[in-house]
matplotlib code that plots the C-alpha trace (Angstrom):
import matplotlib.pyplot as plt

x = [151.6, 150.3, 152.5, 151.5, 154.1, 154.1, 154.9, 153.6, 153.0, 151.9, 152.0, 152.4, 154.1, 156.2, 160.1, 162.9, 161.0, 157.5, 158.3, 160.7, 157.5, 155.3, 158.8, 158.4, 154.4, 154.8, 157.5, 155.7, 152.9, 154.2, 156.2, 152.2, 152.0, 149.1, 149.9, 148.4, 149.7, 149.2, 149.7, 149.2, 148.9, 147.5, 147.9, 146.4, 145.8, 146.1, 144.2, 146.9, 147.1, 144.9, 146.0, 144.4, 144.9, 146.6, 144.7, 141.9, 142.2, 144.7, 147.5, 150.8, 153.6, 155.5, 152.4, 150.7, 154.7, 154.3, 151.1, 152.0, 154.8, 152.7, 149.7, 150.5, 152.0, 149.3, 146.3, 148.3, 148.2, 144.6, 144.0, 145.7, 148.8, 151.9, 154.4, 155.0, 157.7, 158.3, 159.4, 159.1, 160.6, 157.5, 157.4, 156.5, 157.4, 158.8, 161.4, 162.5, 163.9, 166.2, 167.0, 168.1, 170.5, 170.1, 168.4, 171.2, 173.8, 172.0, 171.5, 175.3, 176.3, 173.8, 176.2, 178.7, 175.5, 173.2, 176.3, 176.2, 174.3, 171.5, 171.7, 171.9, 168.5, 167.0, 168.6, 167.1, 163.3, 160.6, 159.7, 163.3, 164.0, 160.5, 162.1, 165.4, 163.6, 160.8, 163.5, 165.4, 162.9, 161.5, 165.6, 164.9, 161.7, 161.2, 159.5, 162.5, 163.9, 165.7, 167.0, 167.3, 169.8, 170.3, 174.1, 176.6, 177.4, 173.9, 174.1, 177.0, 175.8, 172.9, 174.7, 176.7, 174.3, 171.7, 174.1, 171.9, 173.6, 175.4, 172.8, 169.8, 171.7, 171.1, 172.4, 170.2, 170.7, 167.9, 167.5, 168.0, 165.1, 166.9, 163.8, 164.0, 167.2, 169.4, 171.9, 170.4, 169.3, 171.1, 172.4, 168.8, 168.6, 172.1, 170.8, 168.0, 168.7, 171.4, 169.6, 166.6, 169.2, 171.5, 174.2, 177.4, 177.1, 180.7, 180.8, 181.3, 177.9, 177.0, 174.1, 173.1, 170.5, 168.5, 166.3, 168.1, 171.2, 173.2, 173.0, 173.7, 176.6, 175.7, 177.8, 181.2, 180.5, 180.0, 183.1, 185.0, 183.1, 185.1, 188.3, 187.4, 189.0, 187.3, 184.3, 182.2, 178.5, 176.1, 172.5, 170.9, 167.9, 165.7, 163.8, 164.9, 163.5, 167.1, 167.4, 167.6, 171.0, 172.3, 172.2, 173.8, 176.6, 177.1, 177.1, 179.5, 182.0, 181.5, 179.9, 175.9, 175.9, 177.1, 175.3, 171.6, 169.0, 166.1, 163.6, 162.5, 162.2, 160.2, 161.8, 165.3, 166.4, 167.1, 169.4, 171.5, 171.6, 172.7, 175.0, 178.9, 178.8, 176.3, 178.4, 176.6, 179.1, 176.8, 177.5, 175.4, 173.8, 172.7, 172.7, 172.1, 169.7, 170.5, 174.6, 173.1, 170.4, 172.7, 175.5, 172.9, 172.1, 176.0, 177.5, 180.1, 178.9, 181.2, 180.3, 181.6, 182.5, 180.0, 177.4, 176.7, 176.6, 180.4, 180.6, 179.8, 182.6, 185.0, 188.8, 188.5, 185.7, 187.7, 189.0, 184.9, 184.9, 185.4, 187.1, 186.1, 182.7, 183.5, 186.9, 186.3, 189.7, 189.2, 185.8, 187.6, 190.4, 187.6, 185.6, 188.5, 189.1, 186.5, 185.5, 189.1, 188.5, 184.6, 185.1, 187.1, 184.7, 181.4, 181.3, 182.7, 180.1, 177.3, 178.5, 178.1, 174.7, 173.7, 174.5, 171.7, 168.5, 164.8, 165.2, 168.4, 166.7, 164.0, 165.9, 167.7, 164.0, 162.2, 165.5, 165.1, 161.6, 162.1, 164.3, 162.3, 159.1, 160.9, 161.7, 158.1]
y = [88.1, 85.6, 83.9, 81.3, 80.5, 77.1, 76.3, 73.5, 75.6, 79.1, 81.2, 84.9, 84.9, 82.2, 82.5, 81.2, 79.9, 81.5, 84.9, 84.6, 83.6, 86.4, 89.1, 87.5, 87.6, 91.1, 92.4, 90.4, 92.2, 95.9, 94.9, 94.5, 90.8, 88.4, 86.5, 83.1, 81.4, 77.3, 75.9, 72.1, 73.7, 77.6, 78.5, 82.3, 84.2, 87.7, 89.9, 91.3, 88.1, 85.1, 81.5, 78.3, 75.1, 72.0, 68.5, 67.2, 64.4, 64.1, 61.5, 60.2, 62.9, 60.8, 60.9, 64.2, 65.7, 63.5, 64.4, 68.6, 67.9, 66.6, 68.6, 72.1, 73.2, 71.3, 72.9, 76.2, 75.9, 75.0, 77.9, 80.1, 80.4, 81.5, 80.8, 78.6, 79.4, 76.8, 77.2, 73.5, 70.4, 69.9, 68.6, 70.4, 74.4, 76.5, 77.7, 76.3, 78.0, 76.3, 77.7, 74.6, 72.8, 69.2, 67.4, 64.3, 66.6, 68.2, 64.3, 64.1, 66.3, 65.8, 63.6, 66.4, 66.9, 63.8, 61.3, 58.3, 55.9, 58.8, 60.2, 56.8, 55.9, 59.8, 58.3, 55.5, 56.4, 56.7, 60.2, 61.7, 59.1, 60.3, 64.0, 62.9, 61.0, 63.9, 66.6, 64.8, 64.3, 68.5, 69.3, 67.1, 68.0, 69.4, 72.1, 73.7, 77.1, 78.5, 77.1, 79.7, 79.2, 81.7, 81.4, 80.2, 77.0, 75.6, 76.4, 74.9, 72.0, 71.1, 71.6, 68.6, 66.9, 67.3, 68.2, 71.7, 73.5, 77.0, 78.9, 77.6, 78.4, 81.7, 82.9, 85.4, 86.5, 87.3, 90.6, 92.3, 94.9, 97.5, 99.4, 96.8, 95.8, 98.8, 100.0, 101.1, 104.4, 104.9, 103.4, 102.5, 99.3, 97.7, 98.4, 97.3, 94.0, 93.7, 94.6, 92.1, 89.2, 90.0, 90.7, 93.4, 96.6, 96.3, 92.9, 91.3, 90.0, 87.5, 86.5, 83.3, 82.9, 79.5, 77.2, 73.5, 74.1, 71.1, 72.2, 75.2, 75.0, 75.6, 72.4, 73.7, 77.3, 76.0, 74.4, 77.3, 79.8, 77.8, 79.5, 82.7, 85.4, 88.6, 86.5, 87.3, 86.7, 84.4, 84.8, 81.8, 82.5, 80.0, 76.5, 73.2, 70.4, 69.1, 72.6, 70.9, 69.0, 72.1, 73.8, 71.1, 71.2, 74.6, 73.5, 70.7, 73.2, 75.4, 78.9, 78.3, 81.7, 83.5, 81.3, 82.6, 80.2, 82.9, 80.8, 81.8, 85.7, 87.8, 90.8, 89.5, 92.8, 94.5, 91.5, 92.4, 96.2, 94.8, 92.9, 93.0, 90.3, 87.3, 83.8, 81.1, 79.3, 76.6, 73.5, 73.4, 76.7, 77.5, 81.2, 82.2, 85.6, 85.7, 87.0, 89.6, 90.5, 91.1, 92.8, 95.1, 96.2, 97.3, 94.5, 91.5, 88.1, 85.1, 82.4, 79.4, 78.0, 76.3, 78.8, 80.7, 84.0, 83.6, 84.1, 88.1, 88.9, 91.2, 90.0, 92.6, 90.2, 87.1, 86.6, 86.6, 83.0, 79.7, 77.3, 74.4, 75.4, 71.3, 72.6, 74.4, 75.7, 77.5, 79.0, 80.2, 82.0, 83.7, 84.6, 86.2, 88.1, 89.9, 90.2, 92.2, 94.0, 94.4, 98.6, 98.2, 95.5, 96.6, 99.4, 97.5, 94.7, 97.4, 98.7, 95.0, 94.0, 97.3, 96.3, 93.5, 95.5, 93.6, 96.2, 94.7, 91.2, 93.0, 94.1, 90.5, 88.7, 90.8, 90.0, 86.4, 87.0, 88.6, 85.8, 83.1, 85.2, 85.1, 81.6, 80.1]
z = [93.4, 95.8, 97.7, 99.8, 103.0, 104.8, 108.6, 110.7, 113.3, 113.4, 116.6, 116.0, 119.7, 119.1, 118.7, 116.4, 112.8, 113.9, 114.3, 111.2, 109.2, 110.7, 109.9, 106.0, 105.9, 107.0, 104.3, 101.7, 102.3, 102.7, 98.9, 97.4, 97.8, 99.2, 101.4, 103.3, 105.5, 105.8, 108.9, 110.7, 114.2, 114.4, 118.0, 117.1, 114.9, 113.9, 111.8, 109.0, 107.5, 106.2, 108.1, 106.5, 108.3, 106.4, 108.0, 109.0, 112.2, 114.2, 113.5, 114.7, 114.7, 111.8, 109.6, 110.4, 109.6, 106.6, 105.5, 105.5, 103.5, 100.6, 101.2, 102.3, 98.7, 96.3, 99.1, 98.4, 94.7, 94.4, 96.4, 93.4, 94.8, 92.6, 94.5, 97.7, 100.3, 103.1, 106.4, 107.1, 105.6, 102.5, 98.9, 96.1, 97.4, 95.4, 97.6, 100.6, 103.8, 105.5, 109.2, 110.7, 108.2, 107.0, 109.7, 109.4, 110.4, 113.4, 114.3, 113.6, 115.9, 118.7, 120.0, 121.4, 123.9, 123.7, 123.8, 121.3, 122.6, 122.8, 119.3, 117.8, 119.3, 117.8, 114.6, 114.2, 115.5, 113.1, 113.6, 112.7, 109.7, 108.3, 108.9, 106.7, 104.2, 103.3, 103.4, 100.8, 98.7, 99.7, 98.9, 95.2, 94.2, 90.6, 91.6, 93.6, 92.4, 95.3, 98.9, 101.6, 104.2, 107.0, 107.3, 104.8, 107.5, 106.5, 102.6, 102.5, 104.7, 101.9, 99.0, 100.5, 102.2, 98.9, 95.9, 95.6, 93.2, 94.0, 91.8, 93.7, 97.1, 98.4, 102.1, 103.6, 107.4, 109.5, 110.8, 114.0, 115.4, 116.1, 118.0, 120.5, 120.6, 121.3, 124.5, 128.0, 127.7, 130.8, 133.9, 135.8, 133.8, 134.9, 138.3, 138.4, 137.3, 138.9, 142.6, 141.4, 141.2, 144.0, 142.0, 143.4, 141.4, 141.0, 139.5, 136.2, 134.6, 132.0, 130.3, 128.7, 126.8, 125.3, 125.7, 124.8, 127.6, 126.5, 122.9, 123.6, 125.3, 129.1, 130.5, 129.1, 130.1, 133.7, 134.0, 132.4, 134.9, 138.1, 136.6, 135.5, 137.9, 139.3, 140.5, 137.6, 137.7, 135.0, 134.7, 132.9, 131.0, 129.3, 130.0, 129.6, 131.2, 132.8, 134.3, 137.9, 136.8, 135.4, 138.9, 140.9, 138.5, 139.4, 143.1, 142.8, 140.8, 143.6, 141.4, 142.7, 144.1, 141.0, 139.0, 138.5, 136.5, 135.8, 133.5, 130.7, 130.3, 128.4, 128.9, 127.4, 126.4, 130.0, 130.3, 127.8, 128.7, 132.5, 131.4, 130.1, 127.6, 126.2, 127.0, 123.8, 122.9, 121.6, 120.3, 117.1, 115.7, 112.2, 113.0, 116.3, 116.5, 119.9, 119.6, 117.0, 119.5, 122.2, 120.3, 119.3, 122.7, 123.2, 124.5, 123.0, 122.6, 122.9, 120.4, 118.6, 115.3, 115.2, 115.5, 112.1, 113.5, 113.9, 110.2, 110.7, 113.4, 111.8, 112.7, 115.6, 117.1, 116.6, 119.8, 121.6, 119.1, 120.4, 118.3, 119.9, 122.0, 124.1, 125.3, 128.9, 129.0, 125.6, 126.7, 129.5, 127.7, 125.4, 128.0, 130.0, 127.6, 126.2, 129.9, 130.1, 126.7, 126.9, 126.5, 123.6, 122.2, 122.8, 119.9, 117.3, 118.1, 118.1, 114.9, 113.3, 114.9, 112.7, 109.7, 110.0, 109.8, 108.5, 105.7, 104.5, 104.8, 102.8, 100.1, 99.6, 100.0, 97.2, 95.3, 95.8, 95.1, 91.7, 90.2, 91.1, 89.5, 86.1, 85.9, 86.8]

ax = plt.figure().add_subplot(projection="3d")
ax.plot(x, y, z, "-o")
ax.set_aspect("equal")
plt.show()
């Protein structure tokens, strides 16, 4: 079959929605399918797969966005194309994957960390309301057959937002590389990390990981850090542009020198293998790859309600999830805690982020696949 799949940007070293598109052009392609890939932006390319650009001249960000949501799926089925998959907010696909949510309710809650005055302004500008109005009519078109959302707390977020009925909804996790992502084949890697960045052999370590630190949940975690016990240590990894005010928060509470900002990292992994637990209790998170990731290499990952991952915690990994990810003192508690029960933890937590292999998201793709094939 040939299956066209849609993305604004394509950049096979990107992370997040790129390198779930490059994941799905592969397993599309190992099942017997064609693939090509449409793109407004192609950073690379790479030679497994065909990448034809959407657009001509450049244009404002409201109406180039615009303009690949009408013309990615009709270029796609000119080309021949039999079926059209999105990643991106378009028109006229066949099936659209959502890995986001509606993009009202991600403005909704921006406030937690943008404060109101802030998110109203996003709200109102023309780029986002272009966003809204084009996925609402993407979410409406005739064409649809199936949505895709990669935890239950989105599908059930656009069969609100959109009225998508259940049999067009289907939830489909992403999957963990469990190659990559797997425990410290033995002691070495904890200490070398831990000499790199100054941190005691015998102390307590941390990891958080994500770009976006007010999203994601870095100014609560801060605060809770001042009254954790045992001294524990927290290496920040990621970019964000407000990083500076970030680290004199950590000075004013008084934790700067067990608080370690490391940039963005391309060797994430050893992190987790160093460390005890992954601290992301974030604030707004449709999935959140990175608690899998980490739980994969052996380790517990505190998280919040509001982070779709939380969804796949067996009851024995309830008490690594934050309720309410704002509350400092309730970060605290979780954190304390699965710092105090990490040994016990850290299997069980293995044993879940194994469950979630690409072949399982295989399996449920091609099924997904199947059923749209017999309705077209």
């Amino acid at each position: 079959m040939r299956i066209a799949l849609l993305s604004r940007r394509f950049d096979p070293a990107g992370g997040g929605t790129e390198r779930d598109l490059t994941v799905t052009a592969g397993i599309l392609a190992r099942a017997g399918h064609r693939v090509v890939i449409y793109a407004d932006e192609i950073r690379a390319t790479i030679p497994e797969f065909e990448v034809r650009r959407v657009g001509g001249r450049s244009l404002p960000r409201s109406l180039a966005m615009a303009r690949f949501a009408y013309a990615a799926p009709a270029a796609a089925r000119r080309d021949g194309a039999e079926l059209v998959l999105s990643f991106a907010r378009t028109i006229g696909a066949d099936i659209l994957r959502s890995g986001g949510g509606a993009h009202v309710s991600y403005m909704r809650a921006s406030r937690l960390w943008r404060g109101a005055p802030r998110a109203l302004a996003m709200r109102i500008a023309p780029y986002h309301r272009a966003q809204m109005l084009v996925e609402r009519l993407g979410f409406r078109s005739r064409s649809l057959r199936r949505v895709i959302a990669v935890s239950q707390m989105v599908a059930d977020d656009l069969m609100l937002t959109f009225g998508i009925a259940a049999r067009q909804m289907v939830t489909l996790y992403n999957g963990v590389d469990l190659e990559h992502f797997k425990p410290a084949p033995g002691p070495p890697v904890r200490s070398e990390i831990r000499i790199q960045f100054g941190v005691p052999r015998s102390a307590e370590l941390a990891v958080f990981v994500g770009n976006g630190f007010a999203r994601k949940g870095l100014r609560a975690l801060l605060a809770a850090w001042k009254g954790l016990s045992g001294d524990p240590y927290l290496i920040v990894i990621g970019s964000d542009r407000t990083r500076g005010s970030f680290e004199r928060r950590a000075r004013r509470l008084g934790i700067a020198p067990r608080v370690i900002f490391a940039g963005a990292r391309p060797d994430v992994v050893r992190f987790f293998q160093a460390a005890d637990l992954l601290a992301f209790p974030s604030l707004f998170e449709p999935f959140g790859n990175v608690a899998l990731e980490a739980m994969a290499c052996g380790i517990a990952a505190v998280t919040s309600a509001s982070c779709g991952v939380a969804e796949v915690m067996p009851p024995e990994l309830q008490a690594t999830v934050v309720g309410n990810p704002s509350d400092e003192s309730e970060v605290a508690v979780r954190l304390g805690v699965t710092l105090k029960e990490r040994a016990a933890l850290a299997p069980i937590a293995l044993g879940v982020a194994r469950q979630f292999t690409w072949a399982r998201h295989a399996r449920g793709l091609d099924a997904i696949i199947e059923s749209v094939k017999r309705e077209l």
